[in-house]
C-alpha positions as CSV (number, residue, x, y, z in Angstrom):
1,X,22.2,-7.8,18.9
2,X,19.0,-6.0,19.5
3,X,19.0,-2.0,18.7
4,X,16.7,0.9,19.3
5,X,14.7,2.5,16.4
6,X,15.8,5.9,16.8
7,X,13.0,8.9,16.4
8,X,13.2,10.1,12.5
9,X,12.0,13.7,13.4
10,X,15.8,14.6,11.8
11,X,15.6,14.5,8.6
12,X,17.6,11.8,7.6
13,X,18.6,9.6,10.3
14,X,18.7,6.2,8.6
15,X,20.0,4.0,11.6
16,X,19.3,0.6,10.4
17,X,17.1,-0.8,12.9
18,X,15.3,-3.7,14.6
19,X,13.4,-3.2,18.3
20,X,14.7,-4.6,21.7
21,X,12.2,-6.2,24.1
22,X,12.3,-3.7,27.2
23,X,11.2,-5.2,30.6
24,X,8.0,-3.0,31.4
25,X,7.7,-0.9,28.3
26,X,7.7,-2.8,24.9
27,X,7.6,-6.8,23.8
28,X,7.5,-5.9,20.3
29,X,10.6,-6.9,18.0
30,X,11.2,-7.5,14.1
31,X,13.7,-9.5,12.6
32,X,16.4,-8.0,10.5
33,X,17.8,-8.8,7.0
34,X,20.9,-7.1,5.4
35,X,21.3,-8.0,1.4
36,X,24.6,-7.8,-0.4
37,X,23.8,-9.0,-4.4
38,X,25.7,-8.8,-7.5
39,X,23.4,-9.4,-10.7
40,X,25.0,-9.8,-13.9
41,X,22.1,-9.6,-16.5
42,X,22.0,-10.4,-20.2
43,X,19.5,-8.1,-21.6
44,X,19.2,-10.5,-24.6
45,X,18.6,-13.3,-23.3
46,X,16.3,-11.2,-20.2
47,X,18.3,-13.8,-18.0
48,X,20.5,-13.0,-15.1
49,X,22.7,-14.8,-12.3
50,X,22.9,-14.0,-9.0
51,X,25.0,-13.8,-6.0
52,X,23.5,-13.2,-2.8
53,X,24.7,-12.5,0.7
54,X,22.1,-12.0,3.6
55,X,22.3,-11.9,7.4
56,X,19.6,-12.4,9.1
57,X,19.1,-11.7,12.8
58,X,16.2,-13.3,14.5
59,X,15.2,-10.5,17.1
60,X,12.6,-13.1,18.1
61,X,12.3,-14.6,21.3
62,X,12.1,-18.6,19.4
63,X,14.3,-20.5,17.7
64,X,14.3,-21.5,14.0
65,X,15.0,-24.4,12.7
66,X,13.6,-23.5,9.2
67,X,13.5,-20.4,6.8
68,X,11.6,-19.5,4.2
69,X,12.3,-17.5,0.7
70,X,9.7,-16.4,-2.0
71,X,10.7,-16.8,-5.4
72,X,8.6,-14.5,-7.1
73,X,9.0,-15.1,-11.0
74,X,8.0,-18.5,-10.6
75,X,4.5,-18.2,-10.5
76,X,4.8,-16.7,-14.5
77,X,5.0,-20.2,-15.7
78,X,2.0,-22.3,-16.6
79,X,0.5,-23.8,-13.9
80,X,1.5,-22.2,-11.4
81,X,-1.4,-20.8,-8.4
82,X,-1.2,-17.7,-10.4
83,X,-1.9,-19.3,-13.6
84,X,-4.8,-21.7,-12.0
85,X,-6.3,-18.4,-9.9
86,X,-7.4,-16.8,-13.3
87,X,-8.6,-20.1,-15.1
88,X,-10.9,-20.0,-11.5
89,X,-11.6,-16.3,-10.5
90,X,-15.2,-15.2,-12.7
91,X,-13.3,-11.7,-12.9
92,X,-10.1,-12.1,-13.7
93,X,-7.3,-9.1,-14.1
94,X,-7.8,-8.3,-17.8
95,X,-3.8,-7.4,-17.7
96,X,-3.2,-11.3,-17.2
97,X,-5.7,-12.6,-19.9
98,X,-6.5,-13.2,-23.7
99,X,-9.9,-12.6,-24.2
100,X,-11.7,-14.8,-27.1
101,X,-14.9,-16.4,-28.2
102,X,-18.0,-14.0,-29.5
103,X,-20.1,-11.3,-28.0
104,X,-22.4,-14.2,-27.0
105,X,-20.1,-16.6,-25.7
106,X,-17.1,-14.5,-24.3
107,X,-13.7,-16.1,-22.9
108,X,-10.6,-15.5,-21.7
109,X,-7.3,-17.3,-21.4
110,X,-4.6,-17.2,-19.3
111,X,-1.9,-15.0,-20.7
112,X,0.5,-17.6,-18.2
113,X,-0.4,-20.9,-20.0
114,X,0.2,-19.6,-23.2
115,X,3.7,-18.6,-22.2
116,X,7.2,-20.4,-24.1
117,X,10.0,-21.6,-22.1
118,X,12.1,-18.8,-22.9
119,X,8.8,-16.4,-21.9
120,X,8.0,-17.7,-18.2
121,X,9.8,-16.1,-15.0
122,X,11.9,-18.5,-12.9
123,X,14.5,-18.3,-10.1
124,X,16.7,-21.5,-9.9
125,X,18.7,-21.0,-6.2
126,X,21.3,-23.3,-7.3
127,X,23.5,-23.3,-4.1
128,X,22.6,-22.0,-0.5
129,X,24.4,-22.8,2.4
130,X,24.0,-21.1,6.7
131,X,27.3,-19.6,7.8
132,X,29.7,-21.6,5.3
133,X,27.8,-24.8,5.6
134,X,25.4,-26.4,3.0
135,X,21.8,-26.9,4.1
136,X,19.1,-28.2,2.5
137,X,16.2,-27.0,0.4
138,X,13.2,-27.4,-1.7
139,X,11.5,-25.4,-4.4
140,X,7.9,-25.4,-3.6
141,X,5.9,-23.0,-6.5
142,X,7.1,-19.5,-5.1
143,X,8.1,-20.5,-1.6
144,X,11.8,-21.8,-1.4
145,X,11.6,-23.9,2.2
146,X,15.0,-24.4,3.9
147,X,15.9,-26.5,6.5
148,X,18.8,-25.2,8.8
149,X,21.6,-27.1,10.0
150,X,21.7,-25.5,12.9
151,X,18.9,-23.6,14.4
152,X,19.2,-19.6,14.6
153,X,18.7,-18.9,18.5
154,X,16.9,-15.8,20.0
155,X,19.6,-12.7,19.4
156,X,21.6,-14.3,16.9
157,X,22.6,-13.7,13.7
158,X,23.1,-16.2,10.7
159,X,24.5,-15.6,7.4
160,X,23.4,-17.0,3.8
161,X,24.7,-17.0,1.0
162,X,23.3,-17.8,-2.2
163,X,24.1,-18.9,-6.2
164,X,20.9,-18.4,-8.5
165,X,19.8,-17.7,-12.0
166,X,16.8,-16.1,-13.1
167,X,14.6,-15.4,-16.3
168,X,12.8,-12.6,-16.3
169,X,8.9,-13.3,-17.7
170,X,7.2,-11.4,-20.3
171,X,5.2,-8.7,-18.7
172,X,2.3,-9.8,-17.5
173,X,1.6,-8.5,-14.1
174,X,4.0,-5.7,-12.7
175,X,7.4,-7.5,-13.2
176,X,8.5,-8.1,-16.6
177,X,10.0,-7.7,-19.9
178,X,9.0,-5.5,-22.8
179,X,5.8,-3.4,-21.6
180,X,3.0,-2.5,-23.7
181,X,4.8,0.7,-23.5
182,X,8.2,-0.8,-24.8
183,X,9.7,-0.4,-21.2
184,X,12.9,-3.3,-21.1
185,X,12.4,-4.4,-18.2
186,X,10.3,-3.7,-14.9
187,X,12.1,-5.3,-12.0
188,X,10.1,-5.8,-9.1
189,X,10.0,-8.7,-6.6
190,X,12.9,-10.3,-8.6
191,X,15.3,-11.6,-6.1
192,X,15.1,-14.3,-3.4
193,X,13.4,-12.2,-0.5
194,X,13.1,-13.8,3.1
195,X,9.9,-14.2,4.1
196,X,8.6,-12.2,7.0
197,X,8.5,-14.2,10.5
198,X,6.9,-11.9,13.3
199,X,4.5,-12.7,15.9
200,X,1.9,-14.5,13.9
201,X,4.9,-16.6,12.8
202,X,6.1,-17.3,9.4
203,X,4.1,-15.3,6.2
204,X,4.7,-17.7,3.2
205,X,1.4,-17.4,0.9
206,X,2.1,-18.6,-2.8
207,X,2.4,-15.7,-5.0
208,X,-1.3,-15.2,-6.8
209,X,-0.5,-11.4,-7.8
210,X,-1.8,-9.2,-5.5
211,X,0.6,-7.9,-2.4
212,X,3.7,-8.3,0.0
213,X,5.2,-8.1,2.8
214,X,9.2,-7.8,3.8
215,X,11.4,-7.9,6.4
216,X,13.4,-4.6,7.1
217,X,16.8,-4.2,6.7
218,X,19.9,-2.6,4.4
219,X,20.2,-3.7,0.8
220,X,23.7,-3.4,-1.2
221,X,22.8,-4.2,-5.0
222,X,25.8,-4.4,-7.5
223,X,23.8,-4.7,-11.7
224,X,26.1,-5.2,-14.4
225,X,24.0,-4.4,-17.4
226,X,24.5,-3.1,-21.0
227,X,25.7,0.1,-21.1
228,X,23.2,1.6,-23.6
229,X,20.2,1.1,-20.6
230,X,19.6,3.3,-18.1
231,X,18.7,2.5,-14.6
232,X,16.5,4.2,-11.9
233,X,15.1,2.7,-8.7
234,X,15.6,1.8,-4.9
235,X,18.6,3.6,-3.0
236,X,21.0,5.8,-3.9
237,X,23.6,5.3,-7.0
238,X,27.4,4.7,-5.3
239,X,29.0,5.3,-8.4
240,X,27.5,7.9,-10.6
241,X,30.8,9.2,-12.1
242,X,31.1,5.5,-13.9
243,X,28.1,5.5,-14.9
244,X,26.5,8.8,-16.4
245,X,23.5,8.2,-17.5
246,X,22.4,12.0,-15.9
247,X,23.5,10.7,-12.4
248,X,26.8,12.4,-12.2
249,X,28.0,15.7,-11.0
250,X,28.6,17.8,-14.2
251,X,31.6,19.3,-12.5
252,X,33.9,16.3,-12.5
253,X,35.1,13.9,-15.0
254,X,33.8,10.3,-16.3
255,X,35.0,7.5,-15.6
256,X,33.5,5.1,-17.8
257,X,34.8,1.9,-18.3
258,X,35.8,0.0,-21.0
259,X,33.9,-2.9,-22.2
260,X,30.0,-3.4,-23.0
261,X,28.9,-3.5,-19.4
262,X,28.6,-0.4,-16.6
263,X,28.3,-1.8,-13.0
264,X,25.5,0.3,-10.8
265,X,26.3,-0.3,-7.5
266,X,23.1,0.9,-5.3
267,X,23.3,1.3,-1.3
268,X,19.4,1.1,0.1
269,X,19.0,1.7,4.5
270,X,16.3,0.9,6.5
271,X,14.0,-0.7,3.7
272,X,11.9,-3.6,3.3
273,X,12.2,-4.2,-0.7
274,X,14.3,-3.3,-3.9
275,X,12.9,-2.9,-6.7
276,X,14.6,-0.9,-10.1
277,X,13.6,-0.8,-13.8
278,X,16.0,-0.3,-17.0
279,X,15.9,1.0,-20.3
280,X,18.0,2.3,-23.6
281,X,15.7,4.7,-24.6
282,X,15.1,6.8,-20.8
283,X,15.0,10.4,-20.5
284,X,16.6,10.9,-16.7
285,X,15.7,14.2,-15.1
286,X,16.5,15.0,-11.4
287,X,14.0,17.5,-9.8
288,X,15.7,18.8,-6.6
289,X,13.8,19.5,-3.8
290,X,14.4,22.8,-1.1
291,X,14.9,20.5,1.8
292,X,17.8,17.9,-0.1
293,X,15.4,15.7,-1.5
294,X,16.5,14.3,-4.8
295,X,12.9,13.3,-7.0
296,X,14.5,11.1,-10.3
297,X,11.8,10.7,-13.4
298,X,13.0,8.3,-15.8
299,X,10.6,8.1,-18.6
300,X,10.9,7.2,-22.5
301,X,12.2,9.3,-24.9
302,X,10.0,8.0,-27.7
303,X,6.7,9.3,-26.3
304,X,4.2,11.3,-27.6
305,X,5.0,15.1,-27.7
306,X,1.5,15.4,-25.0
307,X,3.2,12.5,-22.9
308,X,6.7,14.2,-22.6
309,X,5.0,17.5,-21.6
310,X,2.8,15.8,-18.8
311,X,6.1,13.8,-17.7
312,X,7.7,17.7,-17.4
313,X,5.1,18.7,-15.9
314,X,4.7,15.9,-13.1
315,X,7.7,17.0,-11.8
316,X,7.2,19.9,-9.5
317,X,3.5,18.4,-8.3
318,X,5.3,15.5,-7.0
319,X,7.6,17.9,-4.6
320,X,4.0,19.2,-3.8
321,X,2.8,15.8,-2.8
322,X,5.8,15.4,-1.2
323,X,5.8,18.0,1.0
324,X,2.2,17.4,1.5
325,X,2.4,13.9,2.8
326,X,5.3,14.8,4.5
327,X,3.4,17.4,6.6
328,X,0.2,15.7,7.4
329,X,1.3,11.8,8.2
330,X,5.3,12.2,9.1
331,X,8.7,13.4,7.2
332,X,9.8,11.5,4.3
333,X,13.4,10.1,5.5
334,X,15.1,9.3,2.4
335,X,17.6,11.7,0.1
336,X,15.6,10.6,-3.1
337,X,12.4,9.7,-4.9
338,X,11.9,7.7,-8.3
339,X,9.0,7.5,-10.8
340,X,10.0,5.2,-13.1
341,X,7.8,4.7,-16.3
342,X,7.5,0.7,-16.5
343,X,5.0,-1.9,-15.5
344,X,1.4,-2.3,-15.7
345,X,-0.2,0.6,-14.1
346,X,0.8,1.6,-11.3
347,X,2.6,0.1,-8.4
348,X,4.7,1.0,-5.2
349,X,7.7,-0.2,-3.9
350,X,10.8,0.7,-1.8
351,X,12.0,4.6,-2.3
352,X,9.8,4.5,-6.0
353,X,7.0,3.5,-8.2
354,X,6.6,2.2,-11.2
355,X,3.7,3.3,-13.4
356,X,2.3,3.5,-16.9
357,X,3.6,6.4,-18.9
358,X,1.0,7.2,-22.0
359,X,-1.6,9.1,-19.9
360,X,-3.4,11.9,-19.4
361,X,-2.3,14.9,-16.8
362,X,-5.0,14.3,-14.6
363,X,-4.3,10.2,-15.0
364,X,-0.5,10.8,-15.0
365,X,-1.1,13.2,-11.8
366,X,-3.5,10.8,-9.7
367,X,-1.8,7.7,-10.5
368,X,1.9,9.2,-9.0
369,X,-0.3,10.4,-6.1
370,X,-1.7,7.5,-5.0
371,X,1.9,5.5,-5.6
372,X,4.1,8.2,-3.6
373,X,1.0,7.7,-0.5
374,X,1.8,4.4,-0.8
375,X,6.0,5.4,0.8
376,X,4.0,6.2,3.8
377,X,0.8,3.8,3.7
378,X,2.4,0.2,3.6
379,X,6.2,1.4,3.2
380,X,7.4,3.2,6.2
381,X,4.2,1.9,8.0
382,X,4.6,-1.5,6.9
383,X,1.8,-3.0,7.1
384,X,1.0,-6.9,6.1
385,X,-0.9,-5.9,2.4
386,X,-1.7,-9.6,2.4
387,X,-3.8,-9.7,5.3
388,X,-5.0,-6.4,5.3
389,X,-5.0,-4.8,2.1
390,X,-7.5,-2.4,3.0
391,X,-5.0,-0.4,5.4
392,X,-2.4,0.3,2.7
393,X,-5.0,0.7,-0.1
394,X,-7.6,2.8,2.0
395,X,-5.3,4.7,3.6
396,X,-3.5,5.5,0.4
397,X,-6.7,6.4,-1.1
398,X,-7.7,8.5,1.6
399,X,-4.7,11.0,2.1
400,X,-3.9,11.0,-1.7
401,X,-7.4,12.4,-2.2
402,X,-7.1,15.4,-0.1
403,X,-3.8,16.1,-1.8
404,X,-5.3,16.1,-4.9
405,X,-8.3,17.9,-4.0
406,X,-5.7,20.5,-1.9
407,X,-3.2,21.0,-4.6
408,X,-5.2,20.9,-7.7
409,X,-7.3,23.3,-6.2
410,X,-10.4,21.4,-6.7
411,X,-12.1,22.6,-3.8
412,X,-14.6,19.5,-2.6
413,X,-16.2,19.5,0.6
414,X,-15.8,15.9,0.8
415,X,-12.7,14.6,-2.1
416,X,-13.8,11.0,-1.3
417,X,-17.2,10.4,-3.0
418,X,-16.3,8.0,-5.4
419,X,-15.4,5.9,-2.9
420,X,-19.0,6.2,-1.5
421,X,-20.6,5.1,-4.4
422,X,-18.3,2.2,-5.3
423,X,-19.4,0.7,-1.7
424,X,-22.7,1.7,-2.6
425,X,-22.5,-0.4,-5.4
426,X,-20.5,-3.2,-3.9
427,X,-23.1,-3.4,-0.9
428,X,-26.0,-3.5,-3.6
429,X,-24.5,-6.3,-5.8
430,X,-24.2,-8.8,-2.8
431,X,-20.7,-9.7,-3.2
432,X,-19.2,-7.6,-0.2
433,X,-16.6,-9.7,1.9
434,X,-15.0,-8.6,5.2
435,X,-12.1,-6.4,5.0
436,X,-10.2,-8.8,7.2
437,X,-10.3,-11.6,3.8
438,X,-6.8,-12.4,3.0
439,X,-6.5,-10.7,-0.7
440,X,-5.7,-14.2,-2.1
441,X,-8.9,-15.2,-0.5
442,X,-11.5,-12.5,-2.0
443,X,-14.1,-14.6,-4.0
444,X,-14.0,-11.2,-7.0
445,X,-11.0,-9.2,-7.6
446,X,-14.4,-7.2,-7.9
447,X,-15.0,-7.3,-4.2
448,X,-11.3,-7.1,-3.5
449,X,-10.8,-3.7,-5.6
450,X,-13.9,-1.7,-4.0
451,X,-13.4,-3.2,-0.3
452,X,-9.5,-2.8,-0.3
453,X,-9.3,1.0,-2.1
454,X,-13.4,2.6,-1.5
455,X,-14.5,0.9,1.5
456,X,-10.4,1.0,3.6
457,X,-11.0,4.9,2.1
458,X,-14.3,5.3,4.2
459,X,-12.6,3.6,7.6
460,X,-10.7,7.1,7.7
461,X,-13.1,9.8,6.3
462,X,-15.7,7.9,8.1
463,X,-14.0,8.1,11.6
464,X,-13.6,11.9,11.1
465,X,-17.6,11.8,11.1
466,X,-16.9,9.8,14.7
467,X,-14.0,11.3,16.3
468,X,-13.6,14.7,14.5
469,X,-11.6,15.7,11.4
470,X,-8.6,17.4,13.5
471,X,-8.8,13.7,15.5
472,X,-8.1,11.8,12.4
473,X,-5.6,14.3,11.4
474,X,-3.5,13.9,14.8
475,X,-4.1,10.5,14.5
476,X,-2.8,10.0,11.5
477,X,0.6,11.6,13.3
478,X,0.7,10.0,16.3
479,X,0.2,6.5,13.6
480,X,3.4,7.1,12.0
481,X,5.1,8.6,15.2
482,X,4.5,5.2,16.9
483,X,5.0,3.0,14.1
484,X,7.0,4.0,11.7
485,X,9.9,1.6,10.4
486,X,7.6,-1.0,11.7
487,X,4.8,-3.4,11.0
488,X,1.4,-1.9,12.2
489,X,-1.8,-4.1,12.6
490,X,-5.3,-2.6,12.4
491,X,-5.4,-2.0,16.4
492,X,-2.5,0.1,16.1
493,X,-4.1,2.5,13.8
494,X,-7.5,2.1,16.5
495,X,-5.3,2.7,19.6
496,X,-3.8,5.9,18.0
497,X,-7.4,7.4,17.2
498,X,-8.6,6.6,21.0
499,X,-5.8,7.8,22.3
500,X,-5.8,11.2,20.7
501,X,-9.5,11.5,21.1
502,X,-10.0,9.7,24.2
503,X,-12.7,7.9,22.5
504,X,-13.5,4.0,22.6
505,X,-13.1,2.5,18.9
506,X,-13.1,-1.0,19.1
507,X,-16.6,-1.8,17.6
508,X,-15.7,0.4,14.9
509,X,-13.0,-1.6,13.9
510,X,-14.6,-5.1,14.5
511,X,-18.0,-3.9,12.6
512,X,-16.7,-2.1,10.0
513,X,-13.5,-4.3,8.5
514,X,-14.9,-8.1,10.5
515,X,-18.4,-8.3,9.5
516,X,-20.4,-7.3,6.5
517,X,-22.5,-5.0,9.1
518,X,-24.2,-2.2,7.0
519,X,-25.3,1.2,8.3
520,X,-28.8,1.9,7.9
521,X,-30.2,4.8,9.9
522,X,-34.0,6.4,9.1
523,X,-36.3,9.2,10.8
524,X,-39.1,6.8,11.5
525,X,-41.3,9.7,12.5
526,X,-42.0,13.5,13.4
527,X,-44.8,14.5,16.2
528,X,-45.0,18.1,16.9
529,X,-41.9,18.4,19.1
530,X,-40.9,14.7,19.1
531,X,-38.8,13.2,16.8
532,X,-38.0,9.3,16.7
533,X,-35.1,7.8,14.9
534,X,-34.6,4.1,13.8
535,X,-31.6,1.8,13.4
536,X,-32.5,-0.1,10.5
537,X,-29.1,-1.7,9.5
538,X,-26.5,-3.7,12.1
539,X,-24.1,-1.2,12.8
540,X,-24.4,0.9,14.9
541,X,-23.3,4.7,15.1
542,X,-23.5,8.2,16.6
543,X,-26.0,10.2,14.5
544,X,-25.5,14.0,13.4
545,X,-29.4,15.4,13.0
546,X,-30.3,18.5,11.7
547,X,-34.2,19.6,12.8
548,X,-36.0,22.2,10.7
549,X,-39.0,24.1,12.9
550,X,-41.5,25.2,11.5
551,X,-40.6,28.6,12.1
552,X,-38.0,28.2,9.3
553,X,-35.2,28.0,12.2
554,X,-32.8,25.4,12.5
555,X,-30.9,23.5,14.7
556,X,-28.3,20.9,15.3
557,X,-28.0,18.3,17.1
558,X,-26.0,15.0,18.1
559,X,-26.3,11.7,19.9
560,X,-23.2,9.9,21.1
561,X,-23.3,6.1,20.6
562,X,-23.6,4.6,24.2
563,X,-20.4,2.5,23.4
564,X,-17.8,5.7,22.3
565,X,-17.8,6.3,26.3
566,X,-17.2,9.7,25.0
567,X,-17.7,12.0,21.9
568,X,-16.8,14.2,19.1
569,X,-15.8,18.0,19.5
570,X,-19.1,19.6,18.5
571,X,-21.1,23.0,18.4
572,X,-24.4,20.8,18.1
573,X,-26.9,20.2,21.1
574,X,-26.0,17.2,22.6
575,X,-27.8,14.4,23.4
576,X,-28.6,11.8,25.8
577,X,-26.4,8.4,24.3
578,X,-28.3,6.1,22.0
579,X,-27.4,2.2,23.0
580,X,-26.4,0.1,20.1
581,X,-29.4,-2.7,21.2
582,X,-32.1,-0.3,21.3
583,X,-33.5,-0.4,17.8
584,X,-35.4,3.2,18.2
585,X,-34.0,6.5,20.0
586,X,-36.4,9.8,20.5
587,X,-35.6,12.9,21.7
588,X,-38.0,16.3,22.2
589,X,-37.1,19.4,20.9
590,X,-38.0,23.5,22.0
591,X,-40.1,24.1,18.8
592,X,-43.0,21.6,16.0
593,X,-40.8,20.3,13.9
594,X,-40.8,20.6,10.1
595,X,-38.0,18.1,8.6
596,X,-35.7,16.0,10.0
597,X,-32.2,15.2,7.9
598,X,-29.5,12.2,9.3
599,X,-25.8,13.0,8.6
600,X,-25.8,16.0,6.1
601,X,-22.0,15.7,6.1
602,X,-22.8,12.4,4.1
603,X,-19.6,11.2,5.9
604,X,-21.3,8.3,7.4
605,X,-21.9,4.9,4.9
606,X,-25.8,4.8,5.3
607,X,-26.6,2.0,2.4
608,X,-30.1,3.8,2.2
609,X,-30.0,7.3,2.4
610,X,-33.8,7.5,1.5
611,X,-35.1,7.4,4.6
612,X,-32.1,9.8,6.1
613,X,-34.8,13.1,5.5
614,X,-38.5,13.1,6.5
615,X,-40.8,16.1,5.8
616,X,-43.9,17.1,7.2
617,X,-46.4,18.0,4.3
């Protein structure tokens, strides 16, 4: 059956949704999955077996004859497309390599083909069968391919269930066993997950470690795990009274069972992932926030007297952050938060992260930032990461720099300069790919890195130097107003910026995230009153220009790019529009000029900022 996404302006309405095609208002639908699991894991061994139920209902208007599962953990095993990306890639992750050789003759080695049997990651689907009835599958490297016995017809609803077992790899990137930090076990992309079919059709890349994608729906997880560990992660704990650990109410009695197992029984709505980490040695705190929010920090106990203190300390900044991203892209919709110490660095997923522990305040405070943007930038606006990293990663970027720079008190005119240079750099080096590169594809993790996180940054702090910052900012609502609890593209976030400043975007997003297309802008030349400006570079934009007379006065002014069909909120004289194919533009001014500066905002991406000021001697 096809339902309506309710709004989420209450607080916590947590229908669990897909979207119905409405004659004359909307064609857009999702498909739907609903997990039921029960894991029993051996924390010995670091192997587990699995039962899985899942309906699916295909809220698509075609009929499948075929589904599709990613098996994460097997691309830890040697020779997988993980292993052969790094034996390829000229940079590879230094998380997922040995290096060797001399100072002279550096190498590295894969960290995957050196792993044992009893080290790799693997997830065995030993039995699967559609509503009852057998069907018939093959492992192929992370992708499980089933063919149906019967095909799933538009509106219906088809249940799976499935027997597996798993081994959980040593870590190596983001999932895994025993951290360099001691952490047990970081459990992240670890189950049989449907793939994601939408209107592109089915998303089934092979897993070379960068991002994902999901399909939305409710997840019921039942863990039966040693009862010395503690567990954090996705959705909310069932059972808290028979299981302790700091979840239950101090006011009532345990009821711990006997034996050497407690069963966690976690209920997750509306979500596109589970993820969850465990360990014996976890310090659980519980940070209540004013408006219900529950924030959970589960961190080690054996850290460093400076790392415990910056772990206590996290703890209030993140209801800042929280409240911060809540009030300037949409209201967080969940009852609780986690920041689970575990993994490799840092790394979002459904209702928590999971980052690196033995860090610095400011590292420990910028890296839960950036994670907790992430709940809003690729979670509840679900973006494909895989196709385009740079919205999730920019956008993140973005918005967890102004938090920063607003609730540290730092006080920069413009928070994302770092991000400036990196492109700077990236543009100089010559290896700068199109944002629209599948991550898989990027030729550098290099290039990957600086275009996904600096350049994705500059699409928004850029487009408040072309629509306005209180644009972007309304923008950014109307964004997560709209599409929420779905999966944007990058005309989404375009349509919502021209329609809340009635400005036209759609070079902007073709030039800047299509093409390699860099901004080059100079004053080519002052004479008396008349001042000509050149486009040097093969994007165009609308220019900010500041004129010094040589009276000392000064004055403003701006020129629309022909192609906007409108412009920016400004107190600036405006000018006549500048046409993208007209390589020069002049314009006469009241007074002899003195100077002439281009974009003293430095908001726009000029590669060559040299020729942005010209003085007359």
């Amino acid at each position: 059956m096809r339902k309506i996404i309710y709004s989420i302006g209450c607080l916590f309405l947590l229908s669990s949704t897909s979207f119905a095609q409405k004659k004359g208002k909307t064609n857009y639908w999702q498909q739907e999955v609903d997990y039921t699991m029960d894991i029993d894991m051996d924390v010995k061994k670091y192997q587990y077996k699995g039962k899985q139920k899942l309906v699916y209902t295909n809220n698509s208007p075609d009929v499948l004859d075929k589904v599709f599962y990613h098996l994460y953990f097997n691309a830890f095993q040697p020779n997988s497309q993980m292993d052969a990306r790094l034996h390829t890639i000229e940079d590879p992750d230094g998380r997922m390599v040995n290096k060797t050789g001399t100072k002279e003759e550096p190498k590295v080695e894969s960290r995957i083909a050196k792993l044992n049997p009893d080290e790799i990651g693997y997830i065995k689907v030993n039995s699967l069968k559609q509503n009852g009835k057998k069907v018939s599958y093959e492992t192929v490297g992370t992708i499980l391919e089933v063919t149906l016995h019967k095909p799933i017809q538009p509106g219906q609803k088809a249940t799976f269930e499935m027997d597996f077992d798993a081994q959980v790899p040593v870590q190596i990137r983001r999932s895994g066993r025993n951290s360099k930090e001691g952490v047990a076990l970081s459990m992240t992309q670890w189950y049989p997950k449907m793939a994601e079919y939408d209107f592109e059709g089915w998303h089934t890349p092979p897993y070379i470690a960068r991002e994902f994608h999901g399909v939305w729906g409710d997840f019921d997880v039942t863990l039966h795990i040693d009862k010395s560990y503690t567990v954090g992660g996705t959705g909310r704990l069932q059972n808290p009274q028979e299981v302790g650990h700091g979840y239950e109410d101090k006011s009532k009695k345990l009821k711990l069972p006997k034996g050497k197992k407690l069963t966690w029984n976690f209920k997750g709505e509306n979500i596109h992932d589970f993820a969850w980490a465990a360990d014996p040695e976890y310090i659980h705190d519980i940070y209540k926030m004013k408006n219900g929010i529950d924030l959970h920090f589960l961190y080690k106990k054996t850290l460093a007297e400076n790392y415990l203190e910056n772990w206590k300390k996290l703890q209030p900044k993140t209801a800042e952050l929280m409240n911060y991203f809540s009030e300037n892209i949409g209201q967080y919709p969940y009852k609780q938060y986690s920041v689970l110490q575990g993994g490799d660095g840092g790394m979002e997923y459904a209702q928590c992260t999971l980052i690196t522990g033995k860090r610095s305040w400011g590292s420990l405070f910028g890296v839960t930032a950036h994670e907790l943007a992430h709940t809003w930038f690729q979670f509840l606006l679900a973006t494909n990461e895989s196709k385009h990293p740079w919205m999730d990663e920019g956008f993140t970027t973005y918005i967890s720099n102004k938090a920063t720079n607003d609730i540290l008190g730092k006080g920069e005119v413009n928070p994302h300069k770092g991000s400036y240079r990196g492109y700077s750099y990236l543009v100089s080096t010559g290896k700068e790919e199109p944002l629209s590169t599948h991550a898989d594809r990027y030729n550098t993790n290099f290039a990957y890195g600086v275009g996904s996180y600096s350049k994705g940054n500059i699409f928004l702090s850029q487009l408040e130097y072309i629509i306005g910052a209180e644009n972007v900012a309304k923008a950014l609502k109307k964004y997560f107003s709209d599409f929420s609890f779905k999966h944007p593209t990058p005309n989404d976030i375009k349509r919502s910026a021209e329609k809340v400043s009635g400005i036209h975007l759609d070079w902007y997003l073709n030039e800047w995230t299509q093409t390699n297309h860099r901004i080059d802008y100079g004053v080519k030349s002052i004479n008396n009153k008349e001042v000509t400006l050149e486009r040097i570079g093969e994007m165009p934009m609308p220019i900010d220009v500041e004129v010094t007379y040589a009276d000392g006065t000064t004055q403003s002014f701006y020129i629309p790019l022909e192609i906007m069909r409108g412009h920016k909120a400004t107190n600036a004289t405006l000018l006549k529009d500048w046409g993208w194919a007209y390589p020069t533009y002049t314009f006469e001014t009241a007074k002899p000029v003195k100077s002439v500066q281009i974009d003293k905002s430095g908001l726009m991406a000029d590669v060559d900022v040299n020729n942005n000021v010209l003085v007359i001697e």
